[in-house]
C-alpha positions in Angstrom: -7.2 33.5 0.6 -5.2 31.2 -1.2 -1.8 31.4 -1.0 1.2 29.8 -2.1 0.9 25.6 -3.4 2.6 23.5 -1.3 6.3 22.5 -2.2 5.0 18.8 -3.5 2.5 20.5 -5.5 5.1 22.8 -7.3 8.5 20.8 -7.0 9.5 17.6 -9.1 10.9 15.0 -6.3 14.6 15.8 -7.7 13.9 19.4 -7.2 12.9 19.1 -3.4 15.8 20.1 -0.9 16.7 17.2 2.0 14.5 18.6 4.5 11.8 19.3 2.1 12.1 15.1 0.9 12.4 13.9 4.9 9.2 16.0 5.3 7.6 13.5 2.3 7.9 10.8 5.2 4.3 10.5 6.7 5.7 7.9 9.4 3.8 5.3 8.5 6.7 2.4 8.5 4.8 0.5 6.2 8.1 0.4 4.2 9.9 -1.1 7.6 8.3 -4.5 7.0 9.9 -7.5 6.0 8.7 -9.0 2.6 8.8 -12.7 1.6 8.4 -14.0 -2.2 5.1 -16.7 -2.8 7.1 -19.4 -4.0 4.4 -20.3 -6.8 4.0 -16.7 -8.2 7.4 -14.6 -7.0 4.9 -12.1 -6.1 6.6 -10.0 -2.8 4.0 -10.3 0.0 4.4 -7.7 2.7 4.3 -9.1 6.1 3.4 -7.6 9.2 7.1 -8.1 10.7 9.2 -5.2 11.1 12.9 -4.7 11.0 14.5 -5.2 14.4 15.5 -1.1 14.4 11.9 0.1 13.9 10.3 1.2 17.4 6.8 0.2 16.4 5.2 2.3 18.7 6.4 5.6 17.8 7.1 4.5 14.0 10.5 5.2 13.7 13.4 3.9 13.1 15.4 3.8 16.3 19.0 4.4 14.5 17.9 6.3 11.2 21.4 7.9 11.1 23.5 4.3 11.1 20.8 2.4 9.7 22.9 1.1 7.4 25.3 -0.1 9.4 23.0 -2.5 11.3 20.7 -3.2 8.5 23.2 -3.2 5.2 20.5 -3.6 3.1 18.3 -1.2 3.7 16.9 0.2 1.2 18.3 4.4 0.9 15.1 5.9 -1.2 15.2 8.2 -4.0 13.0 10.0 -6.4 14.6 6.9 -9.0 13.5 4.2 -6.3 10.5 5.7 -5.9 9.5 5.5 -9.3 10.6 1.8 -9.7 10.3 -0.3 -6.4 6.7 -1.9 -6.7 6.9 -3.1 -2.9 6.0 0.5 -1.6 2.9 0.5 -0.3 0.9 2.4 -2.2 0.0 4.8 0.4 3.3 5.9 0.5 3.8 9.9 -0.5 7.2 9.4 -2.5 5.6 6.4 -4.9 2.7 8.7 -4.9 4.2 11.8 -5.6 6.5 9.6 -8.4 3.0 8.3 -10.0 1.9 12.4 -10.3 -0.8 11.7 -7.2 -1.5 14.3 -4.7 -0.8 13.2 -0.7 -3.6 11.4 1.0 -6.1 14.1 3.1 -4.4 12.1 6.5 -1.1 12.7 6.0 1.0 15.0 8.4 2.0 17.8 6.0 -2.1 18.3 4.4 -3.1 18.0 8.5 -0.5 19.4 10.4 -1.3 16.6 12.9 2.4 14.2 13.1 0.0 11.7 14.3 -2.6 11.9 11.5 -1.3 9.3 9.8 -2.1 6.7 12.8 -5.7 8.0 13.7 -6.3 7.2 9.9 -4.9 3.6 10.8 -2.4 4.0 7.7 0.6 3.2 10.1 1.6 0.0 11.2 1.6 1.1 15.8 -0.6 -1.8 17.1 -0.1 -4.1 13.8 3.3 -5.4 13.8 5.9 -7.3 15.7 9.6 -7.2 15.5 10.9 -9.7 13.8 12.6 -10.5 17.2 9.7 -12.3 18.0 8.6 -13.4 14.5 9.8 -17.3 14.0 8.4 -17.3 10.2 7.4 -13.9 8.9 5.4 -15.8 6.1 3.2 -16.8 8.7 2.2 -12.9 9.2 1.2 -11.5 5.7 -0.6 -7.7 6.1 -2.3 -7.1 3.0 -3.2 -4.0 4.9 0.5 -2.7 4.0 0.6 -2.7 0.5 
């Protein structure tokens, strides 16, 4: 019965080893979306345009590894970051975890199921475009990402 509690149950997000923190990831690529500022309010709006290295489909980045070098600004997350950037969504298990929350029931490491976190439409396959093809990305808000 029982058993051990899961490592984000037990571990502080400083305490968790790499693998253990890349595991936190639930593929959602929410974070992957460009944001624009409302002009009147300098609120950041999340918009349904994703960075030209994100494969939507899959969810992934396609050059994790270099991202950096194609995307200098790109943001490298940790457990300071994930306490402080308000643009996560708020779905996301690292602002989630930094907020004492528990993971959502869909995500992968509560189901087991890599792919539970798009049957529970919390990931952006089907919803975004690359901004590629994106002229204005103000002109494609997704309040469904924040």
């Amino acid at each position: 019965m029982g058993g051990a509690a899961p490592f984000w149950r037990t571990k502080s997000l400083e305490q968790m080893s790499r693998a253990e923190w890349e595991s936190l990831c639930d593929g959602c690529a929410k974070c992957c979306l460009g944001k624009v500022e409302e002009p009147d309010t300098k609120r950041l709006v999340t918009t349904a345009v994703a960075c030209r290295l994100l494969d939507i489909e899959a969810c992934r980045c396609s050059s994790y590894a270099d991202r950096h070098r194609f995307v200098p600004d790109c943001v490298r997350l940790d457990p300071r970051k994930a306490r402080k950037l308000a643009w996560l969504p708020s779905t996301c298990a690292y602002r989630r975890l930094a907020n004492g929350d528990d993971l959502p029931d869909w995500h992968p490491l509560v189901t087991g199921d890599p792919d539970s976190v798009h049957a529970a439409g919390q990931s952006v396959r089907g919803r975004a475009l690359s901004e590629r093809d994106a002229a204005d990305p103000a002109d494609h808000p997704a309040p469904w990402a924040e």
